[in-house]
C-alpha positions as a Markdown table, in Angstrom:
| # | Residue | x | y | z |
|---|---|---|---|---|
| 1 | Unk | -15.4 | 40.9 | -189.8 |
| 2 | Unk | -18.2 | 41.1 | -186.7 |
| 3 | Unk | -17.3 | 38.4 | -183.9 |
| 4 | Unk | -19.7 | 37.2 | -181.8 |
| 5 | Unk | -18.4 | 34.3 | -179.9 |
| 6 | Unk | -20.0 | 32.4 | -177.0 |
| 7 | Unk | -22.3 | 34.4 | -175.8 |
| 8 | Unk | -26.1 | 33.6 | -174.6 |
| 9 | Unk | -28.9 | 35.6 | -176.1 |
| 10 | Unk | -32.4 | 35.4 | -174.1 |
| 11 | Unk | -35.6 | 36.6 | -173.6 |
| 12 | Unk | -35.1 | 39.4 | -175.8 |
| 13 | Unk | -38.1 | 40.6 | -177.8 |
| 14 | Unk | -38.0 | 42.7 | -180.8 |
| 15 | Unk | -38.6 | 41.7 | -184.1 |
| 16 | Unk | -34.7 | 39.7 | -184.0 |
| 17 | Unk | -32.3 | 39.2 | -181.1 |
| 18 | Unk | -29.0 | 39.6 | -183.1 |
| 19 | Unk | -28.7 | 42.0 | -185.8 |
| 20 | Unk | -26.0 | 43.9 | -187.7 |
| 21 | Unk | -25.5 | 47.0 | -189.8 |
| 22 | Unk | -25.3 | 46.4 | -193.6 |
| 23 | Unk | -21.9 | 47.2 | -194.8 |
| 24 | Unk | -20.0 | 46.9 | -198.3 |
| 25 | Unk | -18.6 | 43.8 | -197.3 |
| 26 | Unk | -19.3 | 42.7 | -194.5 |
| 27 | Unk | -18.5 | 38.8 | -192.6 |
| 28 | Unk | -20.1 | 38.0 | -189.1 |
| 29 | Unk | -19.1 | 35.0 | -186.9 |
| 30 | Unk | -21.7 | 33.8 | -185.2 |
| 31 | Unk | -20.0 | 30.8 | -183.0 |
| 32 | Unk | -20.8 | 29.1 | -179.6 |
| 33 | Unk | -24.0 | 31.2 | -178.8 |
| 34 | Unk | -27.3 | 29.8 | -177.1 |
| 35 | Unk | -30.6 | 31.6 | -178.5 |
| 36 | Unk | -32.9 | 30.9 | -176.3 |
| 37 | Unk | -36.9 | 32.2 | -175.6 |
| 38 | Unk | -36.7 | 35.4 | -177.9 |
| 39 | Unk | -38.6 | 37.2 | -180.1 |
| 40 | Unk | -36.4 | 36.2 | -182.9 |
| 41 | Unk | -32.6 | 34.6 | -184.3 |
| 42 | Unk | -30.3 | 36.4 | -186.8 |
| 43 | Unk | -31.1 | 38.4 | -189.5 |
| 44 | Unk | -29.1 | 40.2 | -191.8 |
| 45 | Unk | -29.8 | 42.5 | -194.6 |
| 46 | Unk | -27.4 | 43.1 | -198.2 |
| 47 | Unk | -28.4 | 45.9 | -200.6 |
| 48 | Unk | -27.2 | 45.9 | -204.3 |
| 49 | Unk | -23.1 | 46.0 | -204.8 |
| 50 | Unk | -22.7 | 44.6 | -201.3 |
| 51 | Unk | -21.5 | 41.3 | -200.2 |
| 52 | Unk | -23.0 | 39.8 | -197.0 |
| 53 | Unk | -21.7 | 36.4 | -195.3 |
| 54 | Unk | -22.9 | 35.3 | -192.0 |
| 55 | Unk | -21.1 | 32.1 | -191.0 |
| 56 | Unk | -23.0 | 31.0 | -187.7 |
| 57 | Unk | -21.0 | 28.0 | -186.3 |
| 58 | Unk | -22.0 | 25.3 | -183.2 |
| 59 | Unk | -25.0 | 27.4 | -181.7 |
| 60 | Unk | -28.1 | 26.2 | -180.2 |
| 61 | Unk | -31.3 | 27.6 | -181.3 |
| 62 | Unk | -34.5 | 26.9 | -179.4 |
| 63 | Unk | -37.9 | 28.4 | -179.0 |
| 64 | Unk | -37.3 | 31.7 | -181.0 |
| 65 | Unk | -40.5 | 32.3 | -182.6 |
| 66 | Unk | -41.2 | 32.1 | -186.5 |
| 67 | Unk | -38.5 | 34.4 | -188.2 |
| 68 | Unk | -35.8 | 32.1 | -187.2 |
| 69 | Unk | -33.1 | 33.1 | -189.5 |
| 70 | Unk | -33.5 | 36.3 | -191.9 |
| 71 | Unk | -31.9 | 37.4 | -194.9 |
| 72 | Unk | -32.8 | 39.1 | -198.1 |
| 73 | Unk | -32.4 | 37.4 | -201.6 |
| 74 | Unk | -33.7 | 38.3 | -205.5 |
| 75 | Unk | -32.8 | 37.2 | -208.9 |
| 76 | Unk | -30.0 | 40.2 | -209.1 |
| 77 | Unk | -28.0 | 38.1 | -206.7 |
| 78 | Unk | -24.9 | 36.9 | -207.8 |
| 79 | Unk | -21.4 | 36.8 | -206.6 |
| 80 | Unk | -20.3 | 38.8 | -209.7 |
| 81 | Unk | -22.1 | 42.1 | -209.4 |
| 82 | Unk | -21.0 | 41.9 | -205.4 |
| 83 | Unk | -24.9 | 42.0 | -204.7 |
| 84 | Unk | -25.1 | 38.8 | -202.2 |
| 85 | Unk | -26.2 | 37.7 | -198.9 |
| 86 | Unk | -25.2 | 34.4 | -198.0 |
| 87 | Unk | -25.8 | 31.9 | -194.7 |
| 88 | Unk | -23.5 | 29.1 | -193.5 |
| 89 | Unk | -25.2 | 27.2 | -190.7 |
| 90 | Unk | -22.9 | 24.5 | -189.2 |
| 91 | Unk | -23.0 | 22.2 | -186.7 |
| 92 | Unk | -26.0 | 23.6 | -185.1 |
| 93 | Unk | -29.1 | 22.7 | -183.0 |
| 94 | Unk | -32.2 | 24.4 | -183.8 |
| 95 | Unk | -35.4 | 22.8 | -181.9 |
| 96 | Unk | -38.0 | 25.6 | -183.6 |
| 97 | Unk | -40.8 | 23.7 | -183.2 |
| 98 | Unk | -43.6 | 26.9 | -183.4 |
| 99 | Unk | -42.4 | 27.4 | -187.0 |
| 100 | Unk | -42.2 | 25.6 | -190.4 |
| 101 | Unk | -39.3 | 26.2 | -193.0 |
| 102 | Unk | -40.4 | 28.8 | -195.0 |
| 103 | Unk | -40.0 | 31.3 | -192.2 |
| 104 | Unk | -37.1 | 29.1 | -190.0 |
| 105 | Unk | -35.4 | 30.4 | -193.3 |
| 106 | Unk | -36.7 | 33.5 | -194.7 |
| 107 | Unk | -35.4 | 35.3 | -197.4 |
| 108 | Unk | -37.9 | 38.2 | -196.9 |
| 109 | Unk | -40.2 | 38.1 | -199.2 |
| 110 | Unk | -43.8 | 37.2 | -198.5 |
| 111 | Unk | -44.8 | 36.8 | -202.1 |
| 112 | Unk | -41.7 | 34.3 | -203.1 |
| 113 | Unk | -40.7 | 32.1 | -200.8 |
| 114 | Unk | -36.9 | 30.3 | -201.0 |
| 115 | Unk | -34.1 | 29.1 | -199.6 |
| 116 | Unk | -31.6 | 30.3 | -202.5 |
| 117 | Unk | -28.5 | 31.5 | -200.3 |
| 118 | Unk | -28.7 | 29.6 | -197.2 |
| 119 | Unk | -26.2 | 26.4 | -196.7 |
| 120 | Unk | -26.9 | 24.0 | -193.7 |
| 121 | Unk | -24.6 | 21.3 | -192.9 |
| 122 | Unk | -23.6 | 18.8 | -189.9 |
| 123 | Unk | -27.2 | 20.3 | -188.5 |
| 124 | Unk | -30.1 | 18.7 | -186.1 |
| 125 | Unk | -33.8 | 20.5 | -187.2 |
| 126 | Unk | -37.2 | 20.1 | -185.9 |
| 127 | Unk | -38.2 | 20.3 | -189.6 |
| 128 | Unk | -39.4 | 16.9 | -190.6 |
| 129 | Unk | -38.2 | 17.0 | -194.3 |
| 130 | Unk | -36.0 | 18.9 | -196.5 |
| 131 | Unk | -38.1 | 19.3 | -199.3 |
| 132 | Unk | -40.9 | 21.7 | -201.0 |
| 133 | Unk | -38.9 | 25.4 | -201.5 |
| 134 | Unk | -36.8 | 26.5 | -204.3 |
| 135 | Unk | -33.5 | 26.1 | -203.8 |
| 136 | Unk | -33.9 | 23.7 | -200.9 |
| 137 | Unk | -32.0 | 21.0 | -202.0 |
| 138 | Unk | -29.7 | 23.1 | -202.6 |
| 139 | Unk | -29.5 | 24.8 | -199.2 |
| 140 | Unk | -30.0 | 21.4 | -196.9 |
| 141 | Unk | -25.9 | 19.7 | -197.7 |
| 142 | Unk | -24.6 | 17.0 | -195.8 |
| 143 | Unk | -24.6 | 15.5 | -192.0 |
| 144 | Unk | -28.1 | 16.7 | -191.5 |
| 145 | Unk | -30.6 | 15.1 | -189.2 |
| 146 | Unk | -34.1 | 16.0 | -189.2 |
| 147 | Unk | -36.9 | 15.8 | -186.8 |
| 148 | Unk | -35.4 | 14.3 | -183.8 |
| 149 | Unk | -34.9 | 15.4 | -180.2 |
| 150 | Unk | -31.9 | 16.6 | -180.0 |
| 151 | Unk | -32.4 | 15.5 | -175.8 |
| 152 | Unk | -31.5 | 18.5 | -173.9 |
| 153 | Unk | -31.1 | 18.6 | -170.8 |
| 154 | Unk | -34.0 | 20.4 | -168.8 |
| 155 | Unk | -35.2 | 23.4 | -171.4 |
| 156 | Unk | -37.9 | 24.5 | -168.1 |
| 157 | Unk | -34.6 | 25.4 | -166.3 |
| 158 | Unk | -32.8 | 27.0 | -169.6 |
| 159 | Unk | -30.3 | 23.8 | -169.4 |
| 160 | Unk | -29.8 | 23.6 | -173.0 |
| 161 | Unk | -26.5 | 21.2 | -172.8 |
| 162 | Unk | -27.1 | 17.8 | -174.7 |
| 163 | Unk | -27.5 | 14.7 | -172.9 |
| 164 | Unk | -24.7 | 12.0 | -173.3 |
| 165 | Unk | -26.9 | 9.8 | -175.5 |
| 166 | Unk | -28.4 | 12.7 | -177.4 |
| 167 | Unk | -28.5 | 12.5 | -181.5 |
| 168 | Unk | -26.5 | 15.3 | -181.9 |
| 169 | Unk | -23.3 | 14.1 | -180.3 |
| 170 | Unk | -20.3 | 13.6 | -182.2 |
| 171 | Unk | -21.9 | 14.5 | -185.4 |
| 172 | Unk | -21.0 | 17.5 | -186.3 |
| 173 | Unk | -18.1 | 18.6 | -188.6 |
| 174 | Unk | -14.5 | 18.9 | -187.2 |
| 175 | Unk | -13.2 | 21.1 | -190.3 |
| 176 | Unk | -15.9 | 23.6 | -189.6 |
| 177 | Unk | -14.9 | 23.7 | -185.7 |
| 178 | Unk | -11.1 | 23.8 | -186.9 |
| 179 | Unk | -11.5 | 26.5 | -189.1 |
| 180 | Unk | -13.2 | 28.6 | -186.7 |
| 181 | Unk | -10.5 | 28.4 | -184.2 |
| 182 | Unk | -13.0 | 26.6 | -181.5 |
| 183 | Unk | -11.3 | 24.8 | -179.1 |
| 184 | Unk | -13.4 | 25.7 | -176.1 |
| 185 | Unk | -17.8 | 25.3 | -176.2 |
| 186 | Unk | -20.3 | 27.8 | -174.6 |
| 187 | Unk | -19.2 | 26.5 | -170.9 |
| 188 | Unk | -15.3 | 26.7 | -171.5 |
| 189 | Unk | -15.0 | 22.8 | -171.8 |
| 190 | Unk | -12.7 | 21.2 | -174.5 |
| 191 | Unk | -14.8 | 21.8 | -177.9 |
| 192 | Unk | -13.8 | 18.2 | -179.5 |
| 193 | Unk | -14.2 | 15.7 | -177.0 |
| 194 | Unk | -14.5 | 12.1 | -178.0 |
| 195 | Unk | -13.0 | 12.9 | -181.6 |
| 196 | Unk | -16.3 | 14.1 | -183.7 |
| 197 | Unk | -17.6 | 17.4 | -182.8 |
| 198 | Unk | -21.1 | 17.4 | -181.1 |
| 199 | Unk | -23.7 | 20.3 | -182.4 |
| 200 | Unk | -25.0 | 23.0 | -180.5 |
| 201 | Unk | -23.1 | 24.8 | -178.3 |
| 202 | Unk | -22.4 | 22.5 | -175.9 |
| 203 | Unk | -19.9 | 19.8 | -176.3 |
| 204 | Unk | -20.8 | 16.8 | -174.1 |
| 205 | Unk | -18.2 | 15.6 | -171.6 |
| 206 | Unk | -19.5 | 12.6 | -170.6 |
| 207 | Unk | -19.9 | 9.2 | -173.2 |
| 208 | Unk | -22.9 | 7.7 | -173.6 |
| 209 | Unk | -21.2 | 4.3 | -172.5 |
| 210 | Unk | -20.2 | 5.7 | -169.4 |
| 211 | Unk | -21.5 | 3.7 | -165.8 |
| 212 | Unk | -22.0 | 6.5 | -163.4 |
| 213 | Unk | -19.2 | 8.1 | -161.5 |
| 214 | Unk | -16.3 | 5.5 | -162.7 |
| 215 | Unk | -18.7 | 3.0 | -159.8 |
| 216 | Unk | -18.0 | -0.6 | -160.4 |
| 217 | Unk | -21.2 | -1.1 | -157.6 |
| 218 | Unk | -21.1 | 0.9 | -154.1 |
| 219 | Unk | -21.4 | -2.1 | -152.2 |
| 220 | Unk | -18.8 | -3.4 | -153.6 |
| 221 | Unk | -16.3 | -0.7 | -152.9 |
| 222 | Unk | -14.4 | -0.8 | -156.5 |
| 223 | Unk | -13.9 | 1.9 | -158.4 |
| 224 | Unk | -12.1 | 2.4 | -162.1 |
| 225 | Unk | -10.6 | 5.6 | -164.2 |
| 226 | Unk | -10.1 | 6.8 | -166.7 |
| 227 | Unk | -13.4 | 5.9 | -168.4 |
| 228 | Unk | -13.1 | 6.6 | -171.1 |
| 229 | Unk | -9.5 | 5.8 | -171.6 |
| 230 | Unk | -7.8 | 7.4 | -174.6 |
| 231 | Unk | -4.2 | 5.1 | -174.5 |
| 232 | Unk | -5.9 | 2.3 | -172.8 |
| 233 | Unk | -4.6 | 2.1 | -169.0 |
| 234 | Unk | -7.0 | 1.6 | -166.8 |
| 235 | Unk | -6.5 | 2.1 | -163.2 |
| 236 | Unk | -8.8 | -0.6 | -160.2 |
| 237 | Unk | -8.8 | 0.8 | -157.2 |
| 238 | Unk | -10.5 | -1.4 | -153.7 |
| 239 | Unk | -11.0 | -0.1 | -150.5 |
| 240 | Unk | -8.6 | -2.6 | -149.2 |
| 241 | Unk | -6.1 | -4.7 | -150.8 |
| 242 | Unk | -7.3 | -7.5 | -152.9 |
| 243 | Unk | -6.8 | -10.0 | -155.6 |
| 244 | Unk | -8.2 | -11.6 | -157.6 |
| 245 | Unk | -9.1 | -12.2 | -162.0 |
| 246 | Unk | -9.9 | -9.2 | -164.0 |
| 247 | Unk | -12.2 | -10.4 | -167.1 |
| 248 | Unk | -13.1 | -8.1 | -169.3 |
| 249 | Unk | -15.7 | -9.2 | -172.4 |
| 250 | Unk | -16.4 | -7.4 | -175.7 |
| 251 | Unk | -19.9 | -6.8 | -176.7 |
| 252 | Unk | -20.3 | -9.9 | -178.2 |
| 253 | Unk | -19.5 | -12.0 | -175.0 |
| 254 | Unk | -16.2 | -12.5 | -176.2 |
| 255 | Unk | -13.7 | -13.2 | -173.5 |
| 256 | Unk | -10.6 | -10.5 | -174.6 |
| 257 | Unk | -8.7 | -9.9 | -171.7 |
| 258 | Unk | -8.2 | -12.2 | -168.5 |
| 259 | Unk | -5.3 | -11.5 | -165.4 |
| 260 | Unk | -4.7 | -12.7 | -162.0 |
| 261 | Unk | -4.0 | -9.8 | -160.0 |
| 262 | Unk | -1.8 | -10.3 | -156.9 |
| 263 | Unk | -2.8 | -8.6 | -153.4 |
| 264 | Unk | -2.9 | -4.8 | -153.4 |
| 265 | Unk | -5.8 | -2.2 | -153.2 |
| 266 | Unk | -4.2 | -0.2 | -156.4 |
| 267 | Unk | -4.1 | -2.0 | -160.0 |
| 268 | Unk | -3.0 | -0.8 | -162.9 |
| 269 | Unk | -3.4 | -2.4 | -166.4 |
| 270 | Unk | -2.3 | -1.5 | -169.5 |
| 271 | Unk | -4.8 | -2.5 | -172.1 |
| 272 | Unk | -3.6 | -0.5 | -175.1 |
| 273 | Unk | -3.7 | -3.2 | -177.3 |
| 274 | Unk | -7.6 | -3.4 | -177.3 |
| 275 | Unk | -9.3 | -2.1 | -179.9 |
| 276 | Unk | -11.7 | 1.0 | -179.5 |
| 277 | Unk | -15.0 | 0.2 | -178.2 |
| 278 | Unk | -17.2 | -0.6 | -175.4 |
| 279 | Unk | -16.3 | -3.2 | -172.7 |
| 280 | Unk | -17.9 | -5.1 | -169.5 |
| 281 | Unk | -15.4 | -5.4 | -166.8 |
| 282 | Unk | -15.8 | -8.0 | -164.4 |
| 283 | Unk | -13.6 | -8.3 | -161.8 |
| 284 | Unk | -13.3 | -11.6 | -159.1 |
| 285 | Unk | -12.4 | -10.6 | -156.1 |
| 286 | Unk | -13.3 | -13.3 | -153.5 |
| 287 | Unk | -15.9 | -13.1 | -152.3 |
| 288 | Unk | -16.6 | -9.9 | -154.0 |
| 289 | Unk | -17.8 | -9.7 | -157.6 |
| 290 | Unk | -18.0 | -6.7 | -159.1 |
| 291 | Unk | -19.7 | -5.4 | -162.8 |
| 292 | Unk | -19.1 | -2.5 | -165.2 |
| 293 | Unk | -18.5 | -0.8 | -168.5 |
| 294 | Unk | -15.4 | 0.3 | -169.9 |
| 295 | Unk | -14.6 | 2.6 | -173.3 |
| 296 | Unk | -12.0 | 2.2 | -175.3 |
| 297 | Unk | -10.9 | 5.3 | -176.9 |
């Protein structure tokens, strides 16, 4: 087996920026890596009586010419004779958008184009479709998305992490990441943050219902944490002591939570019995009112 775990592969220029010697049998992990601005992806290459298997797992692909991924494939193979070369693409990103599939996929061969061998699940493409290559229906499995901006952050200053709100958080595939053993992403934060797996190599920290820093308004002076909450306490904090009613609303305008808090500048409430979801906060303080969001875990 060949490891090749977190690491960031840039600006390289030959014909592929990660390769591998053919072997008899031969597995590479491909896991947490950023390709970025090179010449080309992965390729690998099986000859007859060999078995290849390149399992590439939560990377981010972006901007890495035509030959995106590269493998060989012909009618002789077949698990049985040993004489195989297979892909597993999970949980991916792969913004290509200076290529088309026959050669984001290419099973090196000019004259017969396919996509027999290749397995892509829990993946965001810039392809648009998944259709028009043999064995592409075959090859494009579940928990795809195509054709959408997977929102990075600033690609011009090679900040590929995902923006809270992007597509391709928590949709990726929690029995791929568990398998894999990946309990850390690209940066060395927690892998599986908000319970689903994002894509890429970056796992976002932040949810997309978040309000700024935990703020409940700066002129108000409030602030509240944890946000998200995971058992439901939530902690309101003043700069002075007050009190006052905390009314919090469900996203229907529901009124599902409403306490008189007594005098004090620290409150904390346990709200556990909530259900998951998003929540506006607002908290009377006279003659302060203050506004927010709150997640439910």
């Amino acid at each position: 087996m060949t490891p090749n775990s977190s690491a960031l592969f840039s600006l390289n220029h030959p014909s592929r920026s990660f390769k591998y010697a053919r072997g008899y049998k031969t597995t590479t992990e491909v896991e947490n890596c950023l390709f970025a601005n090179n010449g080309g992806g992965v390729s690998a290459l099986s000859r007859q009586n060999n078995y290849t298997k390149t399992n590439i797992t939560n990377c981010t692909f972006y901007n890495n010419n035509e030959y995106v991924f590269v493998k060989n494939w012909d009618t002789l193979s077949n698990p049985i004779t040993g004489y195989h070369n297979d892909f597993f693409i999970d949980n991916c990103v792969v913004w290509e958008t200076e290529t088309d599939m026959v050669k984001m996929f290419y099973n090196n061969n000019p004259d017969n184009f396919t996509m027999y061998g290749f397995h892509i699940d829990h993946t965001l493409l810039s392809l648009s479709d998944s259709t028009g290559i043999p064995g592409s229906l075959e090859a494009f499995e579940d928990g795809l998305i195509f054709g959408q901006y997977p929102e990075f952050v600033d690609t011009a200053s090679h900040d590929f992490r995902l923006k809270p709100c992007s597509p391709a958080v928590n949709k990726g595939n929690n029995a791929v990441a568990l398998a894999a053993g990946l309990t850390s992403d690209l940066d060395g934060n927690t892998r599986i943050r908000y319970g689903t797996v994002d894509m890429g190599a970056y796992e976002q920290q932040d949810s997309c219902a978040m309000v700024g820093a935990f703020e409940m308004g700066d002129e108000t002076g409030f602030r509240f944490w944890p946000n998200p909450s995971v058992d439901g306490l939530l902690h309101i904090q003043g700069e002075d002591a007050f009190e006052g009613a905390v009314r919090l609303f469900d996203l229907n305008g529901r009124e599902v939570y409403n306490r008189h808090v007594s005098k004090a500048s620290l409150h904390n409430l346990q709200l556990g019995h909530l259900a998951p979801g998003v929540y506006h906060i607002r908290l009377e303080a006279p003659p302060k009112v203050a506004m927010g969001q709150w997640l439910r875990l």
